[in-house]
VEXDREN-2710 file (C-alpha; in Angstrom, 1 decimal):
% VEXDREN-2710
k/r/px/py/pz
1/UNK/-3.2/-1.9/22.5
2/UNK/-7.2/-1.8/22.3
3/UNK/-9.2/-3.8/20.0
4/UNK/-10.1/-0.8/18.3
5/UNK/-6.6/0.3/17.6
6/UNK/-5.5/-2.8/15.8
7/UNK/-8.9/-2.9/13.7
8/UNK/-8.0/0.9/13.0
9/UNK/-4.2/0.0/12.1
10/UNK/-5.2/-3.2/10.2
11/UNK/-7.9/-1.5/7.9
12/UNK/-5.6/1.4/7.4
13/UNK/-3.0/-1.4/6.4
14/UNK/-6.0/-3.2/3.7
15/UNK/-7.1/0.9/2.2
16/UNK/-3.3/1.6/1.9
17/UNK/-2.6/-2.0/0.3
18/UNK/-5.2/-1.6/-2.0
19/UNK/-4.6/2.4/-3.1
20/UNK/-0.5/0.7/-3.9
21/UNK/-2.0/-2.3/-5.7
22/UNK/-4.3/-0.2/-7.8
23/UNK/-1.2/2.2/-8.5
24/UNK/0.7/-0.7/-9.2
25/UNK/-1.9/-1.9/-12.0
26/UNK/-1.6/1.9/-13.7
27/UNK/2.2/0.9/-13.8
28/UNK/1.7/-2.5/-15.5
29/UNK/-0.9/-1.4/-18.0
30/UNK/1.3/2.2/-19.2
31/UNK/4.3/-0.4/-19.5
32/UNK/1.9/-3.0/-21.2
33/UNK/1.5/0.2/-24.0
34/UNK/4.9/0.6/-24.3
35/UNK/5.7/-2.7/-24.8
36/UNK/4.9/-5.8/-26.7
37/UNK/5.1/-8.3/-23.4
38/UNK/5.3/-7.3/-19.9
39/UNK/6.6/-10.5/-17.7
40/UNK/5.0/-12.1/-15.0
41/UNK/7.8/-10.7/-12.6
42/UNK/7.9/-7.1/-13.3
43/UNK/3.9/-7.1/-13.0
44/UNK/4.1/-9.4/-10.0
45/UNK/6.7/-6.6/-8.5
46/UNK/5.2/-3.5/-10.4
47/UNK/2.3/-4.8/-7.9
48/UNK/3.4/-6.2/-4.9
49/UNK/6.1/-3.0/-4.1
50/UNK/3.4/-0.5/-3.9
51/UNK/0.8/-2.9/-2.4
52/UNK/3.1/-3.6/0.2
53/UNK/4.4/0.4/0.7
54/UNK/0.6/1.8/1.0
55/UNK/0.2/-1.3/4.0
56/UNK/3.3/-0.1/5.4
57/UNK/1.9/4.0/5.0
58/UNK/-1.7/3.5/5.8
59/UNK/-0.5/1.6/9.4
60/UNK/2.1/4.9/10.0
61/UNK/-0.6/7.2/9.4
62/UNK/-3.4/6.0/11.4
63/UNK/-4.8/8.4/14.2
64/UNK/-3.2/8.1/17.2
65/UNK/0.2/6.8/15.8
66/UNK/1.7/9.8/16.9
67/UNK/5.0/10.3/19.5
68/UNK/4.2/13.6/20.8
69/UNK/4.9/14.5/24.2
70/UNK/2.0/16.2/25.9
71/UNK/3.3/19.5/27.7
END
């Protein structure tokens, strides 16, 4: 793997970890409406999960992450 791919693969991982965190934050504050005290875990976890899912899809979707076989 190039240097270029893993810089590729690890900002796509940092964009896709921020885009969940941010969702994440939506989700805490629309709960925080609904209710009179959200707890440390569920915002920790209402966080973290997407955080941790756009990482996970931001590194799967990079260019050149593909399986094809060339004919």
């Amino acid at each position: 793997m190039t240097s270029s791919t893993a810089s590729t693969r690890t900002s796509a991982a940092v964009v896709g970890a921020l885009v969940g965190a941010a969702a994440g934050i939506l989700l805490v504050t629309a709960a925080g409406t609904f209710s009179t005290t959200v707890s440390g875990i569920f915002a920790a976890l209402a966080i973290g999960v997407p955080a941790l899912g756009g990482a996970v899809v931001g590194v799967a979707l990079t260019p050149g992450n593909t399986r094809s076989h060339p004919r």
